[in-house]
ZADO-1210 file (C-alpha; in nm, 4 decimals, padded with zeros to 6 digits):
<atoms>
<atom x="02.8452" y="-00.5691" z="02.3267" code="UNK" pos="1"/>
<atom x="02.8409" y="-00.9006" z="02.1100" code="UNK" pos="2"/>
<atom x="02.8618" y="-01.2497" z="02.2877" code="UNK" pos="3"/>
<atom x="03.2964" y="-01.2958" z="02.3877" code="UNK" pos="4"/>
<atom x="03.4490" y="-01.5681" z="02.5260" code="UNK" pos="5"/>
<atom x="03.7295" y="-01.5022" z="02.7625" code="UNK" pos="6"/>
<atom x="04.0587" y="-01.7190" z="02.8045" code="UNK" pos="7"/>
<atom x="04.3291" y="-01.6186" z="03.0255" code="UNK" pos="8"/>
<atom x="04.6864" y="-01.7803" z="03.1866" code="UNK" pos="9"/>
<atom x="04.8362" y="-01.6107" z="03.4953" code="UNK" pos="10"/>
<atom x="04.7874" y="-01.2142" z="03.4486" code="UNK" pos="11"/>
<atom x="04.7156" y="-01.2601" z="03.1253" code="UNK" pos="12"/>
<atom x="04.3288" y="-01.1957" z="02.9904" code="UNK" pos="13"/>
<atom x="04.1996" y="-01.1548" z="02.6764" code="UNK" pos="14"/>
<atom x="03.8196" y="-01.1188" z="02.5385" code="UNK" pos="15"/>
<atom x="03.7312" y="-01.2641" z="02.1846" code="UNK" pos="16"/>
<atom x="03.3984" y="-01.1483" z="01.9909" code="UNK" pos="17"/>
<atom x="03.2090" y="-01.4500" z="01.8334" code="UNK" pos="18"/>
<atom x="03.1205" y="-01.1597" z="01.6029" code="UNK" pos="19"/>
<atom x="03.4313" y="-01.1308" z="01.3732" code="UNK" pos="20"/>
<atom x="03.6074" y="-01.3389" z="01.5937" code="UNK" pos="21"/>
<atom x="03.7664" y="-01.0382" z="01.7048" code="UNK" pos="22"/>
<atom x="04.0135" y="-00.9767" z="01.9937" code="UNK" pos="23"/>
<atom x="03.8221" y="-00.7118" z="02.1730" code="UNK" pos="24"/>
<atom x="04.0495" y="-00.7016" z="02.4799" code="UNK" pos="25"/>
<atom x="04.4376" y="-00.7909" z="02.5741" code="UNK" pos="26"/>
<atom x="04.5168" y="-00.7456" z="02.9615" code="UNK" pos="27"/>
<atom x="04.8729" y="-00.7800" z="03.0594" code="UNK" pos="28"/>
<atom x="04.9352" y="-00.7097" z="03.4604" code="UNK" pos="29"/>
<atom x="04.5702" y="-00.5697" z="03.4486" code="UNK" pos="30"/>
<atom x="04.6507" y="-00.3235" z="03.1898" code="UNK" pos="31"/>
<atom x="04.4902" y="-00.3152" z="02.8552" code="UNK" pos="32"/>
<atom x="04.6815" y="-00.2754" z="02.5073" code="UNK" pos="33"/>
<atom x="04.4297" y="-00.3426" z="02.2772" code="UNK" pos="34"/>
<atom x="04.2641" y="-00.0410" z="02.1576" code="UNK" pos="35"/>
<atom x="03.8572" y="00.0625" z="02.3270" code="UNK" pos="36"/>
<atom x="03.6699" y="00.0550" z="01.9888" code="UNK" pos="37"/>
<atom x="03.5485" y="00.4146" z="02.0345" code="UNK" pos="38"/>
<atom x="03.3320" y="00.4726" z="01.7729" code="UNK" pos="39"/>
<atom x="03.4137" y="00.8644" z="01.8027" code="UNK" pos="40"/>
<atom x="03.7225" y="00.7657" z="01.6031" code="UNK" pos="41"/>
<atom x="03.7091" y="00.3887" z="01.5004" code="UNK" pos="42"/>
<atom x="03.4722" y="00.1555" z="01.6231" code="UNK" pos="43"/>
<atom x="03.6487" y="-00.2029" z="01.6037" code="UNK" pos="44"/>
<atom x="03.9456" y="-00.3233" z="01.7522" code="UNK" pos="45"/>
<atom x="04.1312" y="-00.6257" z="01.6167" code="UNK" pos="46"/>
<atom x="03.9366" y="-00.7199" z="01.3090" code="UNK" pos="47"/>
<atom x="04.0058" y="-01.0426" z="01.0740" code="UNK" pos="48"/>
<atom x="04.0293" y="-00.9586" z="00.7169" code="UNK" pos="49"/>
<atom x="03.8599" y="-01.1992" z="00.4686" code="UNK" pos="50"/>
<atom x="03.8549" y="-01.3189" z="00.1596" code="UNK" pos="51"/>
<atom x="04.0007" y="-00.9663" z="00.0558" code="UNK" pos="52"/>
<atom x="04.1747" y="-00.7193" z="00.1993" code="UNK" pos="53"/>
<atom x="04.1174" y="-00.3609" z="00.1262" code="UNK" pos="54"/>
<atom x="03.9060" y="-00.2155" z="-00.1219" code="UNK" pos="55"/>
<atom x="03.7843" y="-00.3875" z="-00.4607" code="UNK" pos="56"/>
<atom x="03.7419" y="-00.1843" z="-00.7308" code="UNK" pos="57"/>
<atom x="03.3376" y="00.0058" z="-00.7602" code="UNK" pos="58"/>
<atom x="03.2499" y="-00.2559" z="-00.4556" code="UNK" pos="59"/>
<atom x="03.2421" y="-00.5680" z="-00.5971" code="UNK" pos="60"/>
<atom x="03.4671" y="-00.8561" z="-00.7025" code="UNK" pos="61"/>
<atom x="03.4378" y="-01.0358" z="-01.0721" code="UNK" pos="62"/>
<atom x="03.3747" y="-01.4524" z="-01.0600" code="UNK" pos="63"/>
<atom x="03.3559" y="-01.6403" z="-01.3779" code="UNK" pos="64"/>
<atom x="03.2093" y="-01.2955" z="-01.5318" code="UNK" pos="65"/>
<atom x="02.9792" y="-01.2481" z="-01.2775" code="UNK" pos="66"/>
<atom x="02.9690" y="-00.9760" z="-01.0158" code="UNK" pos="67"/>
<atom x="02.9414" y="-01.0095" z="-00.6385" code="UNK" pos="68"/>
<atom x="02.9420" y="-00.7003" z="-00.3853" code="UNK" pos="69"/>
<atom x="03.1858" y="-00.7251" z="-00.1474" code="UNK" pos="70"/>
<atom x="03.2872" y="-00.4556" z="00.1501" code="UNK" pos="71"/>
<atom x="03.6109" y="-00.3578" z="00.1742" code="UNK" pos="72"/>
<atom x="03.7956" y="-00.6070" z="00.3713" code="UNK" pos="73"/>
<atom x="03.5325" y="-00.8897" z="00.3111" code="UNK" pos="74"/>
<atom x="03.3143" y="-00.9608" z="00.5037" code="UNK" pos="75"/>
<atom x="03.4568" y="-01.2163" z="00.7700" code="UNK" pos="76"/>
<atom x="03.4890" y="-00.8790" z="01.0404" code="UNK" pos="77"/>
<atom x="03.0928" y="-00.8640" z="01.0362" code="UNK" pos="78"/>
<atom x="02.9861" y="-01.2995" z="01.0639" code="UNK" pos="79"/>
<atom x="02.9453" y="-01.4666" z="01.3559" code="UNK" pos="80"/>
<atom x="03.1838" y="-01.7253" z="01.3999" code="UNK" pos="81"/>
<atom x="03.0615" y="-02.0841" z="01.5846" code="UNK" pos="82"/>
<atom x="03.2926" y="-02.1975" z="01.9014" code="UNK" pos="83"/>
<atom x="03.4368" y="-02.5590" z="01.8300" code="UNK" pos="84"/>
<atom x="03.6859" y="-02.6033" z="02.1389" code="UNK" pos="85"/>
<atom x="03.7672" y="-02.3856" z="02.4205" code="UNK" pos="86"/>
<atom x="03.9720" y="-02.4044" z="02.7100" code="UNK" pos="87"/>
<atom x="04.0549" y="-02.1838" z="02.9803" code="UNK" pos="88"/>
<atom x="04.3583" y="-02.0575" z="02.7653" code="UNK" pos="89"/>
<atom x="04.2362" y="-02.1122" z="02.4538" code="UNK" pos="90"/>
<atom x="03.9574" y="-02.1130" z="02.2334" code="UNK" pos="91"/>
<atom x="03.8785" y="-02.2103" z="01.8479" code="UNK" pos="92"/>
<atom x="03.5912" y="-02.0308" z="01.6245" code="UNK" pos="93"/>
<atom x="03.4912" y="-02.1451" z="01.3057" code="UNK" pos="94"/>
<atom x="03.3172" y="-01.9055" z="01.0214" code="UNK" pos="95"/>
<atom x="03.1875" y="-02.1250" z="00.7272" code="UNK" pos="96"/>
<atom x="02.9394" y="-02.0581" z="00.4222" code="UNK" pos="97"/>
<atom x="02.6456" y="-01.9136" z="00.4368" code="UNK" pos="98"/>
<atom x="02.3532" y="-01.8337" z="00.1998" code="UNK" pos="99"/>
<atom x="02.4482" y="-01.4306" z="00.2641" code="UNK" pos="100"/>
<atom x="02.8456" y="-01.5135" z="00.2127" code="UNK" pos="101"/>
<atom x="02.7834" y="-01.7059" z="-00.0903" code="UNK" pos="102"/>
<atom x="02.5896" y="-01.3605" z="-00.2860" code="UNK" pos="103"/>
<atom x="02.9489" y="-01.2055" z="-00.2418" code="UNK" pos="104"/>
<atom x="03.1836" y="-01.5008" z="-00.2870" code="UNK" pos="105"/>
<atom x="03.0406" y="-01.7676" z="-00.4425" code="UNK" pos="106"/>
<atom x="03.2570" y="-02.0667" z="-00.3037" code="UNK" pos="107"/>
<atom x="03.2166" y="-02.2992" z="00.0007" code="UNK" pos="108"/>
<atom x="03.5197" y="-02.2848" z="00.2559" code="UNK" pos="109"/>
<atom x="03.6482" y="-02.2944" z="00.6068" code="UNK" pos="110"/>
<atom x="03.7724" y="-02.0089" z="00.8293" code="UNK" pos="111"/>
<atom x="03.9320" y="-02.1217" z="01.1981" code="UNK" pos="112"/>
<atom x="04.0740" y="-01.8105" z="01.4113" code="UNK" pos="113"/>
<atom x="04.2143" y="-01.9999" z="01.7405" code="UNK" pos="114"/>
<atom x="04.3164" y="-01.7786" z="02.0029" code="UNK" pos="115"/>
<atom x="04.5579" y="-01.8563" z="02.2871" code="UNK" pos="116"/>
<atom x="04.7195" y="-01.6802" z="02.5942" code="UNK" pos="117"/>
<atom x="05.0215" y="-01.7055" z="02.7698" code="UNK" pos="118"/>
<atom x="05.2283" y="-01.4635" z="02.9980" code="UNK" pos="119"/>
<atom x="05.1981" y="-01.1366" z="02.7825" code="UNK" pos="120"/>
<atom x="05.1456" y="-01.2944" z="02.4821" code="UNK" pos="121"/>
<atom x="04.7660" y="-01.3481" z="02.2762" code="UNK" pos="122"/>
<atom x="04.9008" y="-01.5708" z="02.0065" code="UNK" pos="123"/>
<atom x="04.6462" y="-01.6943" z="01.6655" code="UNK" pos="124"/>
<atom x="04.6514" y="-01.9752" z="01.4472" code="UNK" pos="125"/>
<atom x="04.4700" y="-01.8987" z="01.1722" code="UNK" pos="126"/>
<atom x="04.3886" y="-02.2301" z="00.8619" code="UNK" pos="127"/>
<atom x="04.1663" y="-02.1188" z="00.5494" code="UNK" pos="128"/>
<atom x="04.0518" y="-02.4499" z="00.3900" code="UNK" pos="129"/>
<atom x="03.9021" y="-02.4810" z="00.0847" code="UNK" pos="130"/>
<atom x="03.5844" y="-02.7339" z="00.0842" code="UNK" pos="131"/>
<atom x="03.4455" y="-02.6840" z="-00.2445" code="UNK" pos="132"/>
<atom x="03.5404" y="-02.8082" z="-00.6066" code="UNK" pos="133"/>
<atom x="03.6631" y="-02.5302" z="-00.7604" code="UNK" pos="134"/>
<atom x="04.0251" y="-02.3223" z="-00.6654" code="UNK" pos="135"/>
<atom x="03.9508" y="-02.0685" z="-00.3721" code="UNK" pos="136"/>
<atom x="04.0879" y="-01.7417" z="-00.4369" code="UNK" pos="137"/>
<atom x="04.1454" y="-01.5858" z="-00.0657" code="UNK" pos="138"/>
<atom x="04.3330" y="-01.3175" z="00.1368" code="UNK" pos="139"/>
<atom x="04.3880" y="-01.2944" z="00.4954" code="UNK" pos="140"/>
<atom x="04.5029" y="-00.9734" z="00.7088" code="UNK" pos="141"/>
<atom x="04.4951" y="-00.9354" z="01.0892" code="UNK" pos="142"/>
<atom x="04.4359" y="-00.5504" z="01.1520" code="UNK" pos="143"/>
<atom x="04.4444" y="-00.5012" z="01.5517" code="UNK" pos="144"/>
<atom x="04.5002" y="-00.1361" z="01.6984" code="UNK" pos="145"/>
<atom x="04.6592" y="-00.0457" z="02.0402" code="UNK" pos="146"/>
<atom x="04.6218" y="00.2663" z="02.2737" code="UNK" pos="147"/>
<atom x="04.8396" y="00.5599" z="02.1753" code="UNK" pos="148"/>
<atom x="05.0185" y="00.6319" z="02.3674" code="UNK" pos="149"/>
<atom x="04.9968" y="00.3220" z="02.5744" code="UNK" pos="150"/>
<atom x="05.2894" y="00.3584" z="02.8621" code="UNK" pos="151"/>
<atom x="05.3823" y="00.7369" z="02.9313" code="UNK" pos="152"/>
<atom x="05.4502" y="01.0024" z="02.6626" code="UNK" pos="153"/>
<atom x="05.2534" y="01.2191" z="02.4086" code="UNK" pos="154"/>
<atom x="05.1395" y="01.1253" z="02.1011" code="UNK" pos="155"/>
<atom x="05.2813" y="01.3876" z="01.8513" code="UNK" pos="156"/>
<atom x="05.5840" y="01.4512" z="01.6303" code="UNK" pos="157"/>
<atom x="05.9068" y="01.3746" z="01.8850" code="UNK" pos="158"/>
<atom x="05.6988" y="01.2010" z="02.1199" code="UNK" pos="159"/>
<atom x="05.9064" y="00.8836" z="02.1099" code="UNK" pos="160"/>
<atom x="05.6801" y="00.6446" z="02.0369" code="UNK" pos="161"/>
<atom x="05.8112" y="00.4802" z="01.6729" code="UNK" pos="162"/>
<atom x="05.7844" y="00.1670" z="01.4576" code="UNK" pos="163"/>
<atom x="06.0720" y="-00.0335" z="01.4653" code="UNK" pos="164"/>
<atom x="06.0466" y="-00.3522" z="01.2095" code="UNK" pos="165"/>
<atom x="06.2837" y="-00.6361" z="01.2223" code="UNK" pos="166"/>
<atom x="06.4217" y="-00.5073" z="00.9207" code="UNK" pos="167"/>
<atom x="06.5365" y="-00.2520" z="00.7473" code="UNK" pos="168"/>
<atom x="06.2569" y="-00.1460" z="00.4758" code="UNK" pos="169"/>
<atom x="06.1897" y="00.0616" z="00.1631" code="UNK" pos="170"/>
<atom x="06.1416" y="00.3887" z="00.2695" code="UNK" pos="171"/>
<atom x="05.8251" y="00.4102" z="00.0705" code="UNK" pos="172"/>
<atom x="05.4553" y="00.3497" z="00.0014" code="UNK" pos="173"/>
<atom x="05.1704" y="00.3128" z="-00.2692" code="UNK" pos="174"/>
<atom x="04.9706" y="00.6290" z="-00.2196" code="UNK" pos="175"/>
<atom x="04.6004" y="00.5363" z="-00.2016" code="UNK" pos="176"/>
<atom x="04.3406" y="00.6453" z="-00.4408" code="UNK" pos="177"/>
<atom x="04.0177" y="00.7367" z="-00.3783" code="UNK" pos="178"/>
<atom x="03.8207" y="00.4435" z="-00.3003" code="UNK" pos="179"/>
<atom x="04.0880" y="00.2490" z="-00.1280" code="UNK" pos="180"/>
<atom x="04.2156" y="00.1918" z="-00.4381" code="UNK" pos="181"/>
<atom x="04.5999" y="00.0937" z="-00.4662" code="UNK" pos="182"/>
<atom x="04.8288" y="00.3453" z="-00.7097" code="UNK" pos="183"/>
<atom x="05.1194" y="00.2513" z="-00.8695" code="UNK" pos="184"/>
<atom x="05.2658" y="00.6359" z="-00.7111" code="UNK" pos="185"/>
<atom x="05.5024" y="00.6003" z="-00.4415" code="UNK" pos="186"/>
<atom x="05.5551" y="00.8664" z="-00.1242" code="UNK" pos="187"/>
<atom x="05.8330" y="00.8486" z="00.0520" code="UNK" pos="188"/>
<atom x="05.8480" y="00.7347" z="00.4448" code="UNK" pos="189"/>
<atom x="06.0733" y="00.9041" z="00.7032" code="UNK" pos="190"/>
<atom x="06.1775" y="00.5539" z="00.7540" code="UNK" pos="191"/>
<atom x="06.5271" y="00.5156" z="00.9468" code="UNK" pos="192"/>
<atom x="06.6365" y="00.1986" z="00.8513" code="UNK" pos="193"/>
<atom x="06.4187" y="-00.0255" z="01.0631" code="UNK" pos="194"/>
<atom x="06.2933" y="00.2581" z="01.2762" code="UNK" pos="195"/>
<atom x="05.9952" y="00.4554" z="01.2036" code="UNK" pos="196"/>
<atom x="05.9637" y="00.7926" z="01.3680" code="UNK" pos="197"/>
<atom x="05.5892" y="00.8005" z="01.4719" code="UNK" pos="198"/>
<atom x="05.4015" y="01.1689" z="01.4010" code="UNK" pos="199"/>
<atom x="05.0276" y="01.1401" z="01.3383" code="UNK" pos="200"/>
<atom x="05.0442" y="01.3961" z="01.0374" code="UNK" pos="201"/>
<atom x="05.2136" y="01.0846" z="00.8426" code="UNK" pos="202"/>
<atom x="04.8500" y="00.9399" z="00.8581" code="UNK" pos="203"/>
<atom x="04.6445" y="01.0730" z="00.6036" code="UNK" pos="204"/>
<atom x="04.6469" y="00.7015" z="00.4850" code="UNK" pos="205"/>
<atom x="04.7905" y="00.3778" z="00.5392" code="UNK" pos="206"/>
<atom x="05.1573" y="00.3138" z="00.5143" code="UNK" pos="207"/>
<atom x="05.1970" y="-00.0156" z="00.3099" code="UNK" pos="208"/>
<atom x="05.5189" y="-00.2188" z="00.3125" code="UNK" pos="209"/>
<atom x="05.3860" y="-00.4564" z="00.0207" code="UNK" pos="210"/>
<atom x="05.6313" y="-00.7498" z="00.0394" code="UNK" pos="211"/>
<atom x="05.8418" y="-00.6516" z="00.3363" code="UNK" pos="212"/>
<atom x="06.1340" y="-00.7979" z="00.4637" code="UNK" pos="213"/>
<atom x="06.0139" y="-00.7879" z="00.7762" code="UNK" pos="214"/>
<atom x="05.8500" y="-01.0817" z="00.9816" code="UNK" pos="215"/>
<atom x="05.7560" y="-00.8535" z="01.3209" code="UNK" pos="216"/>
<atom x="05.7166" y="-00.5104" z="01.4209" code="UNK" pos="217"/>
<atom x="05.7224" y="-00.3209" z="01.7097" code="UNK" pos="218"/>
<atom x="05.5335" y="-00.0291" z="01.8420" code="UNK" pos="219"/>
<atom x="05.8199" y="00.1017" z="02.1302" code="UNK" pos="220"/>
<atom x="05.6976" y="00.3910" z="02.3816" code="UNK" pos="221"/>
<atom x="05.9574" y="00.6325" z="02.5284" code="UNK" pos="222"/>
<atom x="05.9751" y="00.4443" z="02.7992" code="UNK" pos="223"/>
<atom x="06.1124" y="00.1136" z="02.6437" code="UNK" pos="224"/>
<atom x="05.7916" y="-00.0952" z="02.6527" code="UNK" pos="225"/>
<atom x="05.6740" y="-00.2094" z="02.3429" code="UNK" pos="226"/>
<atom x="05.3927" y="-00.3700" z="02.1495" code="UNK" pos="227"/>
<atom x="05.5322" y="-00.6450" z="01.9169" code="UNK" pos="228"/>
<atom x="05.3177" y="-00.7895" z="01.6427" code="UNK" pos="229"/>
<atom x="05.4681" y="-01.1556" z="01.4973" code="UNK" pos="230"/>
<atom x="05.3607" y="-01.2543" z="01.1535" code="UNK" pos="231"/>
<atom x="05.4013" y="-01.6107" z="01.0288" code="UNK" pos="232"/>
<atom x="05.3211" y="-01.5941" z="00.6242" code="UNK" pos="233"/>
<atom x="05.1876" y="-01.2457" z="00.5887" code="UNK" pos="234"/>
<atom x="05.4311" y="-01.1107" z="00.3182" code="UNK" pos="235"/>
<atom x="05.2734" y="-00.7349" z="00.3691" code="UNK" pos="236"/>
<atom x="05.2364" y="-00.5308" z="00.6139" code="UNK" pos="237"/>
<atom x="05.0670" y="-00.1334" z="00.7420" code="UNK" pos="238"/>
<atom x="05.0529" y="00.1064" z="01.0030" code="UNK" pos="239"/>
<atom x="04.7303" y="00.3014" z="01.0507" code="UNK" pos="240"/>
<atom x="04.5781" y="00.5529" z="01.2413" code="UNK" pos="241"/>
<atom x="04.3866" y="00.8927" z="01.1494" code="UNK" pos="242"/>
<atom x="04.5712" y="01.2080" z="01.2030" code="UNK" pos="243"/>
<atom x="04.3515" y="01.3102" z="01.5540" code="UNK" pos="244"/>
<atom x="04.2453" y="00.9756" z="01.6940" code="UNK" pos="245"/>
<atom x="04.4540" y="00.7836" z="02.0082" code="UNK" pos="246"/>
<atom x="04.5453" y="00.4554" z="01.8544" code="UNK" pos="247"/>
<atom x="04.7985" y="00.2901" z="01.6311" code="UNK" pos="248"/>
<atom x="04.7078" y="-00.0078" z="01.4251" code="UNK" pos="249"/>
<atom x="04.9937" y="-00.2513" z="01.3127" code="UNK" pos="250"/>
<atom x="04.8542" y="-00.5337" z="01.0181" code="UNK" pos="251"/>
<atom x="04.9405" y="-00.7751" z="00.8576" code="UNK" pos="252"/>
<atom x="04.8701" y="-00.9099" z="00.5123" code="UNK" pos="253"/>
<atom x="04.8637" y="-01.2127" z="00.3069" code="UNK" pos="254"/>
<atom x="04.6901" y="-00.9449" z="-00.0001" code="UNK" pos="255"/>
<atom x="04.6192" y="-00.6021" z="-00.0440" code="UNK" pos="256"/>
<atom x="04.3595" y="-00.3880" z="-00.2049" code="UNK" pos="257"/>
<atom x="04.2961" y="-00.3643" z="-00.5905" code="UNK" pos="258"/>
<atom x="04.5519" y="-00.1769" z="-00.7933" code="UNK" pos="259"/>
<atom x="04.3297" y="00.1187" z="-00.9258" code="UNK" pos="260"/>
<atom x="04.3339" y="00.0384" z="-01.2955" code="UNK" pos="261"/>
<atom x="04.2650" y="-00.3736" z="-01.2086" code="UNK" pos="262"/>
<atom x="03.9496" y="-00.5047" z="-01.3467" code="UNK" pos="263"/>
<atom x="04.0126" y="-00.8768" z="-01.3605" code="UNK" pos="264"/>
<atom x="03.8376" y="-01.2002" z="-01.2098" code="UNK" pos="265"/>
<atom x="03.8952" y="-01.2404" z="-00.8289" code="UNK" pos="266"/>
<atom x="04.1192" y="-01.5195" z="-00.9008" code="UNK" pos="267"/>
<atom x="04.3799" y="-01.2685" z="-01.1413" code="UNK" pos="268"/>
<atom x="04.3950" y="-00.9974" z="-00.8408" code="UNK" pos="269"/>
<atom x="04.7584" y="-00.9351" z="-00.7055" code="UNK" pos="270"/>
<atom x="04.8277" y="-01.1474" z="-00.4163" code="UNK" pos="271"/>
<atom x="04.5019" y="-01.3027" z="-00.3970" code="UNK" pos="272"/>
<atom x="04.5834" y="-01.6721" z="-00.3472" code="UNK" pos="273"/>
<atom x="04.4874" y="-01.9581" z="-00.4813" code="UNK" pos="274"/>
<atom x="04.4307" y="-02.2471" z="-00.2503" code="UNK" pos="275"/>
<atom x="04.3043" y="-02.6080" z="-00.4332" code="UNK" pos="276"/>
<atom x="04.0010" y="-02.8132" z="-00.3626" code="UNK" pos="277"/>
<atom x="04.0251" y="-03.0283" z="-00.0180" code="UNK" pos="278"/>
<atom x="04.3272" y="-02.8486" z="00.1108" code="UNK" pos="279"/>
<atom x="04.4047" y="-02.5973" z="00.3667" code="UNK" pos="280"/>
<atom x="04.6830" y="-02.3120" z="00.4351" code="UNK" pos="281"/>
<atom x="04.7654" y="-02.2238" z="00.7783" code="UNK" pos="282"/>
<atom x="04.9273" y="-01.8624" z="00.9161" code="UNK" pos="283"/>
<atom x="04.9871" y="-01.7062" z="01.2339" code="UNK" pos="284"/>
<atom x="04.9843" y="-01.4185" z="01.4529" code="UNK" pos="285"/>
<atom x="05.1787" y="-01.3745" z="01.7975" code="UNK" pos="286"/>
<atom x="05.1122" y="-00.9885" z="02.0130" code="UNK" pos="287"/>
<atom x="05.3034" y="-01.0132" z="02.2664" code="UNK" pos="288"/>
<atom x="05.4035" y="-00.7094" z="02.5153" code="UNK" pos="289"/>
<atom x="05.7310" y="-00.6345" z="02.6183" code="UNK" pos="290"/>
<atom x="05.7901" y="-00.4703" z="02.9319" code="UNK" pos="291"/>
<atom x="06.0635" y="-00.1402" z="02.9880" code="UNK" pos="292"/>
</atoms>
């Protein structure tokens, strides 16, 4: 287990990795909602995408005609991040350049995650700034996953567990091609509206609501509890899982992986944005569980 730093308010406890700066626990009432990290199905938890999300096409990202390998989702998941404050609620980790991040993405920048709790909340503010001379072309995506089923029920088709957004959304997603690769084919989702029956044979990939209307989510058991997932500035968002393993994972996006026929400079990839030299962007994250 990786050095974590734990913060906690009343009940509330959660456990964040220096490595990734990843959430690796959420206790509300002494219960835990964030998923184990079993790596018999998926060994992470709550991982912070950066500066890409998803795949890039063969690998590797193109910078002034130059290529740099880069892992899908960046590589912000696997860096040890630095503590700069903490508090017994709260605490602030800082990722910055290295001589290893600079081989895959040649700029110089600054990457906060600061995590706070408060009565069944574990809330993130998140600022990218850019400290080098040149535009920084960025994404950021929060990917955490939660038991499932997490209060009561089965997880199967008419289970009643479902995904119920804020809004009503396309009922439809790129399929993904092989690589991780984005295709401009649609299939459809059994979407309801807002409401998202949950069956785990949906998941032989990622649902993607690319520009949703949506600003939250909520995973809802049977029961009435739910999971909700806030997003402040993260136009897309997913739900994951694979068919036969006991979590769900609700993200959120600021990009998305390459479309398969892209083969442009980082800077010309969809949604990848473009922040200036000396200034900063700031989004944020809010899970919060609500009780039956």
């Amino acid at each position: 287990m990786s050095e974590t730093i734990e913060i906690r308010s009343g009940s509330t406890r959660a456990a964040i990795a220096l490595h990734g700066a990843e959430p690796v626990s959420w206790q509300v009432e002494g219960n835990e909602y964030l998923w184990s990290g079993d790596p018999a199905h998926w060994n992470r938890h709550a991982p912070w995408l950066f500066p890409v999300v998803g795949a890039s096409a063969g690998g590797e990202v193109f910078v002034a005609g130059r290529r740099h390998p880069m892992p899908q989702h960046g590589f912000a998941r696997d860096s040890r991040f630095t503590v700069v404050e903490q508090a017994p609620d709260r605490v602030r980790l800082r990722l910055t350049e290295t001589p290893e991040t600079l081989t895959r993405f040649p700029f110089r920048f600054r990457l906060d995650i600061a995590a706070r709790v408060e009565a069944g909340r574990l809330a993130f503010a998140c600022e990218v700034a850019n400290t080098d001379t040149a535009p920084l072309p960025y994404a950021l995506g929060f990917h955490p996953a939660f038991p499932w089923p997490f209060a009561g029920g089965e997880r199967r088709a008419g289970g009643g567990y479902a995904v119920r957004f804020a809004q009503a959304e396309r009922p439809a997603a790129p399929e993904v091609g092989p690589g991780g690769l984005l295709l401009r084919t649609e299939r459809s989702v059994p979407l309801d509206g807002d409401t998202l029956p949950l069956d785990p044979a949906l998941f032989t990939e990622a649902l993607v609501f690319l520009n949703a209307q949506s600003r939250s989510l909520r995973f809802t058991a049977p029961s009435g509890a739910a999971i909700r997932l806030e997003a402040e500035d993260f136009p897309h968002l997913a739900v994951w899982t694979k068919p036969t393993a006991p979590f769900l994972s609700l993200e959120c996006w600021t990009g998305h992986a390459d479309w398969a026929e892209f083969s442009g400079d980082l800077a010309e990839r969809d949604s990848q944005r473009l922040l200036a030299p000396g200034t900063s962007a700031r989004h944020g994250v809010v899970l919060a569980f609500e009780a039956a």
